[in-house]
C-alpha positions as CSV (number, residue, x, y, z in Angstrom):
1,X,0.0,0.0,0.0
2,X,2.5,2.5,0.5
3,X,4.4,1.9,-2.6
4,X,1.3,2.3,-4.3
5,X,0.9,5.8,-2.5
6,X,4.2,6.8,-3.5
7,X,3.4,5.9,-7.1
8,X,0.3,7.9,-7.2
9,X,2.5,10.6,-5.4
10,X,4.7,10.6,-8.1
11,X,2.2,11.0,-10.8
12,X,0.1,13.8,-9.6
13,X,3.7,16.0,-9.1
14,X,4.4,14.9,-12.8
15,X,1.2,16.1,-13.8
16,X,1.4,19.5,-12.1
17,X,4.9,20.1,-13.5
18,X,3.7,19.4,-16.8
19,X,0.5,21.7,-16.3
20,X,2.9,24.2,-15.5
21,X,5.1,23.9,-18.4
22,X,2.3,24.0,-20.7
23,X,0.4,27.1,-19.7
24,X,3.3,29.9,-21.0
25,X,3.6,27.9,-24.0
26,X,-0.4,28.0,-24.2
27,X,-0.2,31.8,-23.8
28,X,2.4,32.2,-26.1
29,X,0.2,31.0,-29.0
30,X,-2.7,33.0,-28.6
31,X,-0.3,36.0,-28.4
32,X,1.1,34.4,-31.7
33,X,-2.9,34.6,-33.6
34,X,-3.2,37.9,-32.1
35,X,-0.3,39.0,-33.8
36,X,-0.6,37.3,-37.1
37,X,-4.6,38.7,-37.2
38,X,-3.7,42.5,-36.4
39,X,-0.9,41.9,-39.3
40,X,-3.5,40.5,-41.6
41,X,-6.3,43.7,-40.7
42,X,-3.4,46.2,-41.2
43,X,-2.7,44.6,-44.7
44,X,-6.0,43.9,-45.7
45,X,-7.2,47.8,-44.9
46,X,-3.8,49.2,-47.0
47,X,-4.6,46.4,-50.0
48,X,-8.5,47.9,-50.0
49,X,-7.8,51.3,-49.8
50,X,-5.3,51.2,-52.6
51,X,-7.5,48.9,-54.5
52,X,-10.3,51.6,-54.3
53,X,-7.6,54.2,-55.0
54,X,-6.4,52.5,-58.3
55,X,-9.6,51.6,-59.9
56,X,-9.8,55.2,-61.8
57,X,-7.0,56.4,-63.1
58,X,-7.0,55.9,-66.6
59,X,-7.2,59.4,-67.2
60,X,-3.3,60.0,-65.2
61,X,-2.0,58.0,-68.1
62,X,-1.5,60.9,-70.4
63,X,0.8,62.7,-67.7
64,X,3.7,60.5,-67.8
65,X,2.8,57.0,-69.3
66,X,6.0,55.7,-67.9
67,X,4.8,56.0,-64.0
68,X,1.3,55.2,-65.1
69,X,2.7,51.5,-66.1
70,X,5.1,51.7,-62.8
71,X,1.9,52.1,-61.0
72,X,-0.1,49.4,-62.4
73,X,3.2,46.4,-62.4
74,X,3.7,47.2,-58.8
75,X,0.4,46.8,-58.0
76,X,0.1,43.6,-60.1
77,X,2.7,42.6,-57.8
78,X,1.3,43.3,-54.5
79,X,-1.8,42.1,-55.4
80,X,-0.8,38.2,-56.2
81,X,1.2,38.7,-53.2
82,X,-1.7,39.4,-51.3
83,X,-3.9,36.7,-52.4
84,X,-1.2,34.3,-51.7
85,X,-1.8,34.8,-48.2
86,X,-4.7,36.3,-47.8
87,X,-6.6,32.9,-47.4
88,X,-3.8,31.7,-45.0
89,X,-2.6,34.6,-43.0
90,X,0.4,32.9,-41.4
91,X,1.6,32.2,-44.4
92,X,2.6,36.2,-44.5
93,X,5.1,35.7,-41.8
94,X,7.4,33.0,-44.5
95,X,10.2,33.7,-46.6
96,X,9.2,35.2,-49.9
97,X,11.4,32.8,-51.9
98,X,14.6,30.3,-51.3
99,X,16.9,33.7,-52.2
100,X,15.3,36.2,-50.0
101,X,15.3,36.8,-46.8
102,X,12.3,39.1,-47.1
103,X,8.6,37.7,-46.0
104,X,5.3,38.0,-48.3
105,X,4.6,41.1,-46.1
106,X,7.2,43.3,-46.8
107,X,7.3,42.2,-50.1
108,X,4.0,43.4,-50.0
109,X,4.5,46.5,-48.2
110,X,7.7,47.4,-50.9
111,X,5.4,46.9,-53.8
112,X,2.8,49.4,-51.8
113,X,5.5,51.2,-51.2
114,X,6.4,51.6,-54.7
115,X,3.1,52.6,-55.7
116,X,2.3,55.2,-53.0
117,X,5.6,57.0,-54.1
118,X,4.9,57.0,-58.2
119,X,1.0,58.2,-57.7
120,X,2.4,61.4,-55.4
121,X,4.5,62.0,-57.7
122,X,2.3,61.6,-61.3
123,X,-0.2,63.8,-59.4
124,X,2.3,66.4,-58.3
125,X,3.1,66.2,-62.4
126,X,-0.9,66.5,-63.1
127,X,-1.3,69.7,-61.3
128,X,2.0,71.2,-63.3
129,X,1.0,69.8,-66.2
130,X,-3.1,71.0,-65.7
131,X,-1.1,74.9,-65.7
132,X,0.6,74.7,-68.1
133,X,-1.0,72.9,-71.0
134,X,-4.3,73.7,-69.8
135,X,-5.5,75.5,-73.3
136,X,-4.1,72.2,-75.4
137,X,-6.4,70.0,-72.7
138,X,-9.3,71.8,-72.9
139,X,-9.1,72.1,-77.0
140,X,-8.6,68.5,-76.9
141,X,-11.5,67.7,-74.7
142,X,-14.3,70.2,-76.6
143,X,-12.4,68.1,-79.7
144,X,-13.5,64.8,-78.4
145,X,-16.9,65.8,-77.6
146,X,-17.8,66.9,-80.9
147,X,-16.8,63.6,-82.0
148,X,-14.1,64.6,-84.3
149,X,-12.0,61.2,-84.2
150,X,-15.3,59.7,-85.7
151,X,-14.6,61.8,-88.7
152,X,-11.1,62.2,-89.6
153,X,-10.0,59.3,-87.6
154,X,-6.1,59.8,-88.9
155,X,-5.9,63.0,-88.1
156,X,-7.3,62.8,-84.8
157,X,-4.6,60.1,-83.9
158,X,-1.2,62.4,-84.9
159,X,-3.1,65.3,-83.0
160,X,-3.1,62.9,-80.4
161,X,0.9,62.1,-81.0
162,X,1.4,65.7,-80.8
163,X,-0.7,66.3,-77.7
164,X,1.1,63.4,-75.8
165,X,4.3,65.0,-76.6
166,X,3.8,68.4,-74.8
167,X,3.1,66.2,-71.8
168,X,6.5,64.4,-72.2
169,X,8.0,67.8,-72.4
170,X,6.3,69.0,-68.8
171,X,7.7,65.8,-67.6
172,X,11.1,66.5,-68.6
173,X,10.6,69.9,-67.5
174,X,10.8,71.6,-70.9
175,X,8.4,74.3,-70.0
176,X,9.0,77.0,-72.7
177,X,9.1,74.1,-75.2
178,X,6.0,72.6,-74.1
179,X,4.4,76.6,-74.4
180,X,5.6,76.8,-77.9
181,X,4.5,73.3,-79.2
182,X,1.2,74.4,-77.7
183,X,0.7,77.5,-80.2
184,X,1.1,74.8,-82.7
185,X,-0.9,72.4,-81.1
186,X,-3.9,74.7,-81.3
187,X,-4.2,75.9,-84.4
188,X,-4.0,72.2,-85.7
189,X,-6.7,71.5,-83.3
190,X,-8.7,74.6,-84.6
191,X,-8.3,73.3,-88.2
192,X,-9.8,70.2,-86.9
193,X,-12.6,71.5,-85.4
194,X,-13.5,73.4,-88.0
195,X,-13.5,70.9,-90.9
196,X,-15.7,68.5,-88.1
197,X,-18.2,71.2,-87.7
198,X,-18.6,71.3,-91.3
199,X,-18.5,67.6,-91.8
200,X,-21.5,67.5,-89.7
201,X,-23.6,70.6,-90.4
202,X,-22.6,71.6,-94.5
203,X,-21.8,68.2,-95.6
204,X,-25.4,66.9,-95.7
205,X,-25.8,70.0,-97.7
206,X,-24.1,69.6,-100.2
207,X,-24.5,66.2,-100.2
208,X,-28.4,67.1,-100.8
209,X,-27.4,70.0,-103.3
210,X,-25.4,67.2,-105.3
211,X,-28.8,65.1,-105.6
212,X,-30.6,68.2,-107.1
213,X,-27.8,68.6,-109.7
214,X,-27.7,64.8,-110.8
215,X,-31.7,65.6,-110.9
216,X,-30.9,68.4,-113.9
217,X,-32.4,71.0,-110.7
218,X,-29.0,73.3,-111.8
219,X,-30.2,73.4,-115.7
220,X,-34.4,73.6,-115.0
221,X,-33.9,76.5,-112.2
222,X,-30.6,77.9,-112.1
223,X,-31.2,80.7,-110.0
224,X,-32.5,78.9,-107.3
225,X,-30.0,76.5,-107.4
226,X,-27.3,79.1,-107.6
227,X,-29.6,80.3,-104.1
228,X,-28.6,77.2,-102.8
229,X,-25.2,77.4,-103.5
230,X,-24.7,81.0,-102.3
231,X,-26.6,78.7,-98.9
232,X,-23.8,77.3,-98.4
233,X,-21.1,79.3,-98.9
234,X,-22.4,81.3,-96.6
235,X,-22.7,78.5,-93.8
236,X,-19.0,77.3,-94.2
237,X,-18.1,80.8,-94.1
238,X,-19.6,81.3,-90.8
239,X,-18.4,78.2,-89.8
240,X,-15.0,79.4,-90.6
241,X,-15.0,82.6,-88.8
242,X,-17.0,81.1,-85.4
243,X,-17.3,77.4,-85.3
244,X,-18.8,77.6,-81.9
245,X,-21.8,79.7,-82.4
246,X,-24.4,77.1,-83.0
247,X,-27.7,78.4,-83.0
248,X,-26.4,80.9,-86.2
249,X,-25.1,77.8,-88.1
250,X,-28.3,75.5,-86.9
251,X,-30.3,79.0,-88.4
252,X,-27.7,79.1,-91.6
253,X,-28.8,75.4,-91.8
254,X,-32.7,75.9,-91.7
255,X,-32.7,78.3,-94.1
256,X,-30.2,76.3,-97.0
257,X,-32.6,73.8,-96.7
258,X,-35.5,75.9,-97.6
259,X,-33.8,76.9,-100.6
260,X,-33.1,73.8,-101.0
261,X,-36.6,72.7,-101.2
262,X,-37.5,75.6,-103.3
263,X,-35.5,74.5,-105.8
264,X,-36.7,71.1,-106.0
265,X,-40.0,72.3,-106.6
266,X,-39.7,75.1,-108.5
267,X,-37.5,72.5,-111.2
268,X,-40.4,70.4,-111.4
269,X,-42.9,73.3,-112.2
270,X,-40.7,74.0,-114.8
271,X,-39.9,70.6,-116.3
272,X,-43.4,70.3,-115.9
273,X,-44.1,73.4,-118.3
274,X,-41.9,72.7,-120.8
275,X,-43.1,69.5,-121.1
276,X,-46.8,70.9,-122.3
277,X,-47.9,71.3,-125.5
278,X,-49.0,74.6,-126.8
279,X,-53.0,73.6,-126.3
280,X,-52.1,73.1,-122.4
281,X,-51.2,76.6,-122.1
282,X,-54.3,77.9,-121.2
283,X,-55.7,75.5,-118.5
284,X,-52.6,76.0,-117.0
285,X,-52.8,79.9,-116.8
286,X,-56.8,78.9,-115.8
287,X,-55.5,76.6,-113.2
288,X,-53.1,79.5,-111.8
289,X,-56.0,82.0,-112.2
290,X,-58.2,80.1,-110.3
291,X,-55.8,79.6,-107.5
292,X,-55.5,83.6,-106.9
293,X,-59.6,83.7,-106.9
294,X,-59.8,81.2,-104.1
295,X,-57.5,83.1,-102.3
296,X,-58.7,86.2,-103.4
297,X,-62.4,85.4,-102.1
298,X,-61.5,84.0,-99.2
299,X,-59.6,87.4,-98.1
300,X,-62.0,89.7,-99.2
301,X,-65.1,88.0,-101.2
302,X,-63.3,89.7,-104.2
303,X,-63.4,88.3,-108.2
304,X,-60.1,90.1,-109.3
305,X,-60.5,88.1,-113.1
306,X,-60.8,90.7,-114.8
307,X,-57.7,91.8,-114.3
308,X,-54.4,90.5,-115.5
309,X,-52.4,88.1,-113.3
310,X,-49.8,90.2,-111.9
311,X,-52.1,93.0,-110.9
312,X,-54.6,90.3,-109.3
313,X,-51.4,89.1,-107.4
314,X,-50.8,92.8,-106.2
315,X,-54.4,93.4,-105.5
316,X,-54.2,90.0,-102.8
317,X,-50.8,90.9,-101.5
318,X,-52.2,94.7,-100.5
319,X,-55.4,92.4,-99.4
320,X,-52.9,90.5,-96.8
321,X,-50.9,93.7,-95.6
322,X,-54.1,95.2,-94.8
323,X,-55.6,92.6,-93.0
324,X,-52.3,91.9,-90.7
325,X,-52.2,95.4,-89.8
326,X,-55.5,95.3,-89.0
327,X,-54.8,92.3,-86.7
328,X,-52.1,94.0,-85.4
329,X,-53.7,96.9,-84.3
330,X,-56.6,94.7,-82.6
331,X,-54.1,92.6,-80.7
332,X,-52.8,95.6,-79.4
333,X,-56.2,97.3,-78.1
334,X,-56.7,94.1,-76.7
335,X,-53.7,94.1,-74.7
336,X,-54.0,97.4,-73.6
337,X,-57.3,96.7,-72.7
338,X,-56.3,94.0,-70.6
339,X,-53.5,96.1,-69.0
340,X,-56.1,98.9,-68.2
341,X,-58.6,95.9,-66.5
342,X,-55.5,94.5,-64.3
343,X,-54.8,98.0,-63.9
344,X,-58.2,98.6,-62.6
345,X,-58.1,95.2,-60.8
346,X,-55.3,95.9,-58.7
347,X,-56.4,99.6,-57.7
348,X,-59.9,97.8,-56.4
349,X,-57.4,95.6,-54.3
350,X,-55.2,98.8,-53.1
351,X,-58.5,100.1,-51.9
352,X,-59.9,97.2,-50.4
353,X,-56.2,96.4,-48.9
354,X,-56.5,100.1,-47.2
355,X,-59.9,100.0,-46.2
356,X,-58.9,96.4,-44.1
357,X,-56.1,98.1,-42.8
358,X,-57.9,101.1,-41.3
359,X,-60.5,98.7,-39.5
360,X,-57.6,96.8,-38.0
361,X,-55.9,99.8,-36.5
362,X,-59.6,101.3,-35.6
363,X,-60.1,97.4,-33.9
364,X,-56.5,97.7,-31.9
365,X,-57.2,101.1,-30.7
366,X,-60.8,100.0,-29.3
367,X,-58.5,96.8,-28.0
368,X,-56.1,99.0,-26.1
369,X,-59.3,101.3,-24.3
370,X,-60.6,98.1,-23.4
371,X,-57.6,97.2,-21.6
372,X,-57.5,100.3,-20.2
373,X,-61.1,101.5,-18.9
374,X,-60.8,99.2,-15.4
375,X,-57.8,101.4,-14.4
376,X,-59.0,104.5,-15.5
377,X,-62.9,103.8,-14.1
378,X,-61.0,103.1,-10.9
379,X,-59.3,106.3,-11.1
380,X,-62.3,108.5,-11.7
381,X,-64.0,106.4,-8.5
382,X,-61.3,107.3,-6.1
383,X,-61.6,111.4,-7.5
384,X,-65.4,110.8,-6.8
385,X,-66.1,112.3,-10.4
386,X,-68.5,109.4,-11.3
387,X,-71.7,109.0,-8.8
388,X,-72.0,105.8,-6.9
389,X,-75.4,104.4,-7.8
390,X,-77.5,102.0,-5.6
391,X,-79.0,98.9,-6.4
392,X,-82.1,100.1,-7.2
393,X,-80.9,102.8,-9.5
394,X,-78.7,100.4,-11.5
395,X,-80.5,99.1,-14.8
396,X,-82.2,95.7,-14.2
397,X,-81.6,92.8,-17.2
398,X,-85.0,91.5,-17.8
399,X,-83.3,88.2,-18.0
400,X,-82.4,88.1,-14.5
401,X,-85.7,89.5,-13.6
402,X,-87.3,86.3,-15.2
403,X,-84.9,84.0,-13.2
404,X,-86.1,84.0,-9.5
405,X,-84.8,80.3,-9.1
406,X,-81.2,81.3,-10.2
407,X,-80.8,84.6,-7.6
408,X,-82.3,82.1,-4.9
409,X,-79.4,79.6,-5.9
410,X,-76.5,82.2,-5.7
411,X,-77.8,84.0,-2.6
């Protein structure tokens, strides 16, 4: 029995020394999670908030192309070296590779690294670049809003050479060269603008204009056509001297195409005359005759037949002036009298405004004696210049008279 005590002995003290032994190296791995999570949070906030960062900056590119792609291969980098342990975060504390004594994360932190210096930098060159090119980028953007690449595509792409070149010169710090270039920059950009304002306002004009012409509209009615062609002219020309002043070149535009129309018709009228025979000739001077008597009758009731065409035309056109200035004359009686009834209209309010305001001021003066007559009855009472009168001198309300029950009640 007491060897068997002394065993048991024995193995309780080993078990307490082991418990012993185990609890700091217990402790010592939960610190070690701790550790390896608040890595993995830090990394995991810098990887998303340079992710978020990164996602638009297509438009730095033109700056300095060079530290645009510096930007985007270190972040490749730092990416795949995130994902490799971003599923198994201890894996962040182990040797990057056999030849490096560095661990994922500060390999991961040196690509970072990388990028947060090029992007200060490519901005600091935006802002000096935004000053000193800023005509050339804001000709270039006005270019690409008016769609001039879909036009003159090759033209658009050695602008674009030329435009990425003044940027290279802010980069290497060649201010006055960059100015200079930009003088030329512009007035090729101008040039462009110009012919893509015309490509898209005067070319369907003359694309139209050509139509009439393969139609024989040029040898039927020459002097409307050459109305059309004067038209246009007169649109490129203004598109020439202001490209930018759209609602005179939509106007210039409206009105070509009138002419445009006028000509079309007024060919056909004649191709259609000339293609009569001599017996037509005088239904068709009938026909136009009896087109100035509707019009004539429904003017004035008037048969002008017995006149001759051009004085019947006269006769109508004097009809018309007469009866617009007569319209003219009744629209404005009719304003006027409609000013003079508003007129009227508000000076009823005026006096209806002031009478209102005079009862109000009539209402607060009656107000303030009412306020005021207990102290000033009180007054003339203490001054005995009103007479104290007795009960049965005071005036009696026949309603109280009539209510014996109710005096009973409140004696």
């Amino acid at each position: 029995m007491k060897q068997i005590g002394k065993v048991a002995c024995i193995v309780c003290l080993a078990a307490l020394l082991s418990a012993c032994q185990s609890t700091p190296e217990g402790e010592e791995g939960i610190s070690s999670e701790i550790n390896t999570e608040n890595v993995y949070q830090s990394a995991l906030k810098v990887y998303r908030d340079w992710q978020k960062k990164l996602q638009e900056i297509d438009h730095l590119q033109v700056y300095s192309p060079d530290k645009y792609a510096q930007i985007q291969s270190s972040w490749q980098k730092a990416d795949a070296i995130y994902q490799e342990f971003s599923k198994t975060p201890e894996k962040a504390f182990e040797s990057y590779s056999l030849f490096s004594s560095s661990t994922y994360l500060d390999r991961f932190y040196e690509e970072v690294a990388i990028v947060e210096k090029t992007f200060g930098e490519l901005e600091e060159l935006k802002k000096l670049a935004d000053e000193v090119l800023e005509p050339a980028i804001t000709q270039m953007a006005y270019l690409n809003s008016i769609h001039a690449r879909d036009y003159y595509r090759s033209e658009h792409v050695r602008l674009m050479r030329f435009y990425a070149k003044l940027f290279r010169l802010v980069e290497e710090d060649e201010l006055s060269d960059a100015t200079e270039e930009q003088d030329e920059f512009l007035e090729r950009a101008h040039s462009l603008e110009i012919r893509t304002i015309k490509k898209t306002y005067i070319e369907p004009l003359e694309n139209a204009l050509r139509k009439l012409r393969s139609n024989d509209v040029k040898y039927y009615a020459p002097l409307s056509y050459a109305r059309v062609e004067s038209k246009i002219a007169s649109g490129k020309m203004l598109i020439e001297r202001s490209p930018r002043t759209f609602e005179k070149i939509e106007q210039q535009v409206i009105e070509t195409n009138f002419e445009l129309a006028h000509a079309e018709h007024i060919a056909l009228e004649v191709q259609a005359l000339r293609d009569r025979s001599r017996d037509e000739y005088e239904s068709f001077m009938l026909d136009i005759e009896t087109k100035l008597l509707n019009i004539s009758q429904a003017l004035s009731d008037k048969d002008l037949r017995d006149k001759p065409l051009k004085e019947q035309a006269a006769l109508i056109t004097q009809e018309v002036m007469a009866n617009r200035k007569h319209n003219m004359v009744m629209r404005r009686e009719l304003e006027q009298s409609s000013k003079q009834d508003g007129a009227v209209e508000v000076e009823s309010l005026r006096d209806l405004v002031a009478v209102q305001q005079k009862q109000i001021a009539q209402l607060k003066s009656q107000l303030r004696d009412l306020k005021a007559s207990p102290y000033r009855l009180n007054a003339e009472l203490a001054s005995g210049s009103v007479p104290l009168q007795t009960p049965e001198a005071l005036p009696v309300n026949p309603a109280v008279e009539d209510a014996p029950e109710t005096q009973q009640e409140i004696q």
